[in-house]
N, C-alpha and C positions, 0 to 999 in steps of 0.2 A: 949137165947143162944148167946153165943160171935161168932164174925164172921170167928174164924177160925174153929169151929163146924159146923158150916153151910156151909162155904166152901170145909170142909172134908166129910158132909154126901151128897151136892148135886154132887160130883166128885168123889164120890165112886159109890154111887145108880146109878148116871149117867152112870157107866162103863157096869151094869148090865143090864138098865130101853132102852139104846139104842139098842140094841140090838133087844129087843123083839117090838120097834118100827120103827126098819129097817126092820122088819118082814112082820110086818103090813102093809108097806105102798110098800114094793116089790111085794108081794103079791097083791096088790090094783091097780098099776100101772098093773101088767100084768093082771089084769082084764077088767080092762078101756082099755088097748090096744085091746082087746082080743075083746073087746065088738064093738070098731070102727072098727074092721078087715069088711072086708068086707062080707056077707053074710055068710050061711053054720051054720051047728049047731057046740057047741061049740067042740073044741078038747078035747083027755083027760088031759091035761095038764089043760088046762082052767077050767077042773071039781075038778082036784087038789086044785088048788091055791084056788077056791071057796071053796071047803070044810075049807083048811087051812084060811081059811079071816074070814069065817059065820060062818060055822059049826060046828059038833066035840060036839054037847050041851047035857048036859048043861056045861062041862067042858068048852067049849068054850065059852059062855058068860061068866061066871067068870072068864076065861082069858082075855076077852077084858074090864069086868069092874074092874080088877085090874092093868089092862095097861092104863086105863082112869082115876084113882085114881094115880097111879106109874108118871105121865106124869105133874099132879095137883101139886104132892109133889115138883116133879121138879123146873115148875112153881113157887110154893108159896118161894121156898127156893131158888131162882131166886130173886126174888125179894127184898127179905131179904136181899142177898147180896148186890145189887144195894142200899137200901135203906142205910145199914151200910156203906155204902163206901161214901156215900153224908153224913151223919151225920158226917163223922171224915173229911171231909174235909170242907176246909174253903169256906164262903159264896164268890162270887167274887160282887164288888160293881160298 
């Protein structure tokens, strides 16, 4: 792929792919807060965010294993970029 392909698929995917992992990790944060709160069983709130983080299966596992796939692509076409961008520039001596 030429580099401006790969810089058009990881900044589009990217508009979609963030999202659903500002999801995940809000959702994750208020679980760990949730979890060092101090005593007392969980709130309903905190039974929320679990369902949405864990649950929901098995639709929810193939949402989290195509947010873990979705996040890879990122990554590989990440790199890609980085790599194309040292190959057209000049070595420094």
């Amino acid at each position: 792929m030429k580099e401006a392909e790969v810089r058009k698929f990881h900044r589009h995917f990217g508009y979609i792919v963030v999202w659903f992992m500002a999801a995940q990790a809000f959702t994750g944060l208020v679980l760990t807060l949730g979890g060092m709160s101090a005593g007392g069983a969980p709130t309903w709130l905190y039974n929320i965010f679990s369902t949405l983080h864990f649950g929901l299966n098995p639709l929810g596992g193939i949402y989290r294993i195509l947010l873990v796939l979705a996040t890879l692509a990122q990554g590989i076409s990440g790199i890609m970029i980085f790599r194309l961008i040292r190959a057209r520039t000049p070595k420094a001596q």
